[in-house]
C-alpha positions as CSV (number, residue, x, y, z in Angstrom):
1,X,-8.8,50.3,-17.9
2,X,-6.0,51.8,-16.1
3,X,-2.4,52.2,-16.1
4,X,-2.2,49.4,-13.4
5,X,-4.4,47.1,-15.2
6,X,-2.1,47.4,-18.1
7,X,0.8,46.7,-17.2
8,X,-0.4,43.5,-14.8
9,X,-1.9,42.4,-17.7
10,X,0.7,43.0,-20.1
11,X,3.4,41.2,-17.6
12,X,1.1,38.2,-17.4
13,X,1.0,37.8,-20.9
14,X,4.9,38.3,-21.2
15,X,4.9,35.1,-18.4
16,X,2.7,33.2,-20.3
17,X,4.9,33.5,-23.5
18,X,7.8,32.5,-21.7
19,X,6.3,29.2,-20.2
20,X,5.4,28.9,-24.2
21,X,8.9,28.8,-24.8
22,X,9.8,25.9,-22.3
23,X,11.3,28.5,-19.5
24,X,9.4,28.1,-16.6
25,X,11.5,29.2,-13.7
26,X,11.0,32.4,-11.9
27,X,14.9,32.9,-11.6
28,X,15.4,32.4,-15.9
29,X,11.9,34.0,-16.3
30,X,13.4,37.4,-14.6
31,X,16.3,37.3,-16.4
32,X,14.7,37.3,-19.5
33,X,13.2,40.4,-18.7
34,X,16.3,42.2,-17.9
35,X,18.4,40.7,-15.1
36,X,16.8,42.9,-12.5
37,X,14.1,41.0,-11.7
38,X,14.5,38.1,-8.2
39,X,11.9,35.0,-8.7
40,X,10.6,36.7,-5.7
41,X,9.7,39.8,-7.3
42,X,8.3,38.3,-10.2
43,X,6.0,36.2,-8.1
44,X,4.9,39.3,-6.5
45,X,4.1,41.2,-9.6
46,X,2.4,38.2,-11.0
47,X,-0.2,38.5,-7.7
48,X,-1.2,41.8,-8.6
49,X,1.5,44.1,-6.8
50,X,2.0,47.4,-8.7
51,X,4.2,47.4,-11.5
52,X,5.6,51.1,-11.2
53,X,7.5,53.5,-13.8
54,X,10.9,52.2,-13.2
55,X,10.3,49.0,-13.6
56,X,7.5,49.1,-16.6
57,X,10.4,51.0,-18.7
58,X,13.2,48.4,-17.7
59,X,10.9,45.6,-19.3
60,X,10.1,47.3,-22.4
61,X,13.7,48.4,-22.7
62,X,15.0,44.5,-22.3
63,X,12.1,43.4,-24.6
64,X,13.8,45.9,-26.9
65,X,10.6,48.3,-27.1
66,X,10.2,51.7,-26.6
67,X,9.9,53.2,-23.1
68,X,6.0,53.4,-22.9
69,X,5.2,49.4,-24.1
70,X,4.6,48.5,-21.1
71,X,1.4,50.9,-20.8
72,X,-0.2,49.5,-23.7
73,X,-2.5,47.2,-24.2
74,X,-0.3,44.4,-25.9
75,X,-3.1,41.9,-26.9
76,X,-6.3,41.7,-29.4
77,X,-10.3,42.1,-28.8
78,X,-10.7,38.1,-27.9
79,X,-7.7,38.7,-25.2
80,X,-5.0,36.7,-26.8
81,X,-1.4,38.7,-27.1
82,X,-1.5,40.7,-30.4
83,X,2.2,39.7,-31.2
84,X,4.7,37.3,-28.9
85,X,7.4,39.6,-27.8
86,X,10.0,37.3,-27.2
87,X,11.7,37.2,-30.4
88,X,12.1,33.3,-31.6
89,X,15.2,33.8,-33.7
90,X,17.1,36.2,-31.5
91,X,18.8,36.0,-28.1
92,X,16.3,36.2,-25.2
93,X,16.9,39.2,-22.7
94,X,18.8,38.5,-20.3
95,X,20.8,35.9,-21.9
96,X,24.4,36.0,-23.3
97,X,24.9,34.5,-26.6
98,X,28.2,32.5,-27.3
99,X,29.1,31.8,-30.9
100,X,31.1,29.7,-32.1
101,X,34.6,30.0,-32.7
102,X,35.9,28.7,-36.7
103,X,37.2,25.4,-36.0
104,X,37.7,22.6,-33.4
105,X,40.7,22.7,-31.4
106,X,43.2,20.0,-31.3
107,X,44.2,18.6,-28.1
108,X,46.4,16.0,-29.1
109,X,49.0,17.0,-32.0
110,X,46.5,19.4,-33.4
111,X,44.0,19.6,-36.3
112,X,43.5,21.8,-39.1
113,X,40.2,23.9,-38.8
114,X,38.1,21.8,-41.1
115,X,38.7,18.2,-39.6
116,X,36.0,17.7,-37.6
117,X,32.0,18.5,-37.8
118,X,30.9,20.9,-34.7
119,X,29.6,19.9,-31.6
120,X,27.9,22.9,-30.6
121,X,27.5,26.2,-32.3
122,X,25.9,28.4,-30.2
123,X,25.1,28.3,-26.7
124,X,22.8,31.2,-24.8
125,X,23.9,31.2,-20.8
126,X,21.7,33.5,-18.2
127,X,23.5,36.6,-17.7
128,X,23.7,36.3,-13.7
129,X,25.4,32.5,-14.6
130,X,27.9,34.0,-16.6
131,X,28.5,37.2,-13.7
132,X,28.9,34.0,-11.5
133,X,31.5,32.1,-13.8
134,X,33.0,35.3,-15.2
135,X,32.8,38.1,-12.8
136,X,31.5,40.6,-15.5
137,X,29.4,40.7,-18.6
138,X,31.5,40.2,-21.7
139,X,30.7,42.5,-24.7
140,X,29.1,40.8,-28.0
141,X,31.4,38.5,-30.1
142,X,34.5,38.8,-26.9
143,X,33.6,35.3,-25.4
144,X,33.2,32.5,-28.3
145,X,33.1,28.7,-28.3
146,X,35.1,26.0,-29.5
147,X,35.1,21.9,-29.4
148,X,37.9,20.6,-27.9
149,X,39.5,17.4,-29.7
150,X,41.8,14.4,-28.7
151,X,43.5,13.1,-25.3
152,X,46.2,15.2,-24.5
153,X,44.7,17.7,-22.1
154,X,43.0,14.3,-19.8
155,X,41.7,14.9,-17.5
156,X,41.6,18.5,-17.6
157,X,39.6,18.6,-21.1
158,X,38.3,15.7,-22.8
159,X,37.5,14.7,-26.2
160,X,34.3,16.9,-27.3
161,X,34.6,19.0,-24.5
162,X,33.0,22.6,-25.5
163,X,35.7,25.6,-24.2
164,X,34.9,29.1,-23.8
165,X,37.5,31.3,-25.4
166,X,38.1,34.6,-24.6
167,X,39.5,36.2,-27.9
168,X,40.2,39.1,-26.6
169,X,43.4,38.3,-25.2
170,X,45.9,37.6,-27.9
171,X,48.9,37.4,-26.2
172,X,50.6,35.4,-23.3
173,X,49.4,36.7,-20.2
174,X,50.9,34.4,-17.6
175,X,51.3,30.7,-17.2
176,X,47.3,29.9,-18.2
177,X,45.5,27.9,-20.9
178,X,45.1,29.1,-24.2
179,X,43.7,28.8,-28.0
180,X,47.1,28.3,-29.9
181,X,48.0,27.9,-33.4
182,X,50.9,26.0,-34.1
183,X,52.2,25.5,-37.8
184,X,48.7,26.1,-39.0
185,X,47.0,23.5,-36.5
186,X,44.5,25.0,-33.9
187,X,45.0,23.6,-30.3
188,X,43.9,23.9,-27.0
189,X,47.2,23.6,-24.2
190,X,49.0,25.7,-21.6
191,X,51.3,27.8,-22.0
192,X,54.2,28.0,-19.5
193,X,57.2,30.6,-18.7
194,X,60.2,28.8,-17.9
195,X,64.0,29.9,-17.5
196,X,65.1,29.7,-21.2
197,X,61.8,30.5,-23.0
198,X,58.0,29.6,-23.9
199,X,56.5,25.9,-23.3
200,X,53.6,24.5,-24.8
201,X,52.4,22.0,-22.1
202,X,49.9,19.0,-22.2
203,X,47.8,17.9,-18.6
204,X,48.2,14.3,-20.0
205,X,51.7,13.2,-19.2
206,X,52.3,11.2,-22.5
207,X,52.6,14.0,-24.3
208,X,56.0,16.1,-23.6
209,X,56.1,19.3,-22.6
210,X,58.4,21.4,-25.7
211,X,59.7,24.7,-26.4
212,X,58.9,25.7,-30.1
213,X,60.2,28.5,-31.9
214,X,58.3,31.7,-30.5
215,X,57.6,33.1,-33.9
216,X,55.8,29.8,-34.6
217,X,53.2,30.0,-31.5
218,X,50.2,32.6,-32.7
219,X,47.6,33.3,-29.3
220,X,43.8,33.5,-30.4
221,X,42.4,33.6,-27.0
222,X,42.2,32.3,-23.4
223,X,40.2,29.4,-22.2
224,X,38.2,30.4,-19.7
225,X,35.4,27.3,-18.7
226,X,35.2,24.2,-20.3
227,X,31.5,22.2,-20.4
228,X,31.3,18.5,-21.3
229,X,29.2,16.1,-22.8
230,X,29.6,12.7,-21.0
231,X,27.9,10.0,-19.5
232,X,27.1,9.4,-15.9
């Protein structure tokens, strides 16, 4: 069997496990195999067009395997794959894994940490969504997620919305929405420059806008995108 042969079969086989999984799309299935990959593309190679050196070495690499995987024959003597190699308990290539950040965030007066059960705790986004939302690929651990409680920040954010927080940026960085702590209580709220200092603001007009001290305010992050849970 040659080299061709191989790798068309090999790729097959890599196809098949991820229809397995539930991921069926050519768009998702080429971005679990690196990102580099159109539904177009993957179609092709599917119909027998030649898988070269570039692109054999690319899949290995995003399957995490070494360079020459891809020109081995990955399955037993009745045919069957010889070992998945998607991994079932790690993040897929091409996929960006958010964790979650300790704690829900209050969005009324605020909570303490411990108050509420999580929503969500981790959430695994194609990486050319999150170049779409983001503009960039974050590095591991930068980008977490939190759950969003209470009615202060309607419409913007409701009750059990999750947030993605970029924790990177602990410190104010313009008029914006950020992860706060306030007197021990985690919240979710803008945070506004005005003439005679630093206001924490709500989107929900019952709760006042106010001016605490600034040695009080701590900045864990910046909320980026927000993703709800709600009914038609």
């Amino acid at each position: 069997m040659d080299i061709r042969e191989i790798r068309s079969r090999n790729f097959r086989h890599l196809i098949d496990a991820l229809e397995a999984k539930g991921i069926k799309g050519r768009r998702d299935q080429g971005a679990q195999l690196g990102g580099f990959l159109s539904p177009s593309y993957v179609s092709q190679l599917l119909g027998g067009k030649y898988i070269g050196d570039d692109v054999a070495k690319k899949i290995s690499q995003a399957l995490g395997k070494d360079h020459g995987w891809m020109d081995r024959p990955q399955w037993s003597e009745d045919g069957e794959p010889s070992v998945s190699p998607i991994p079932e308990n790690e993040t897929p290539p091409g996929y960006v894994r958010f964790d979650l950040f300790e704690g829900g965030a209050g969005m009324g007066a605020g909570m303490v940490n411990q108050d509420y059960p999580e929503v969500v705790k981790t959430i695994e986004v194609a990486e050319w969504e999150v170049r779409r939302k983001l503009g960039y690929l974050p590095q591991p651990g930068r980008i977490q997620i939190i759950t969003g409680r209470g009615p202060s920040m309607r419409p913007k954010l409701e009750d059990g919305d999750i947030v993605w927080i970029d924790t990177s940026c602990d410190y104010f960085d313009g008029d914006d929405y950020y992860l706060i702590n306030i007197g021990g209580e985690t919240q979710i709220k803008m945070l506004q420059k005005r003439g005679d200092g630093l206001y924490v603001v709500s989107v929900n007009t019952d709760f006042p806008a106010y001016r605490p001290d600034p040695g009080d305010v701590s900045i864990l992050g910046k909320a980026l995108i927000h993703a709800g849970l709600r009914k038609f």
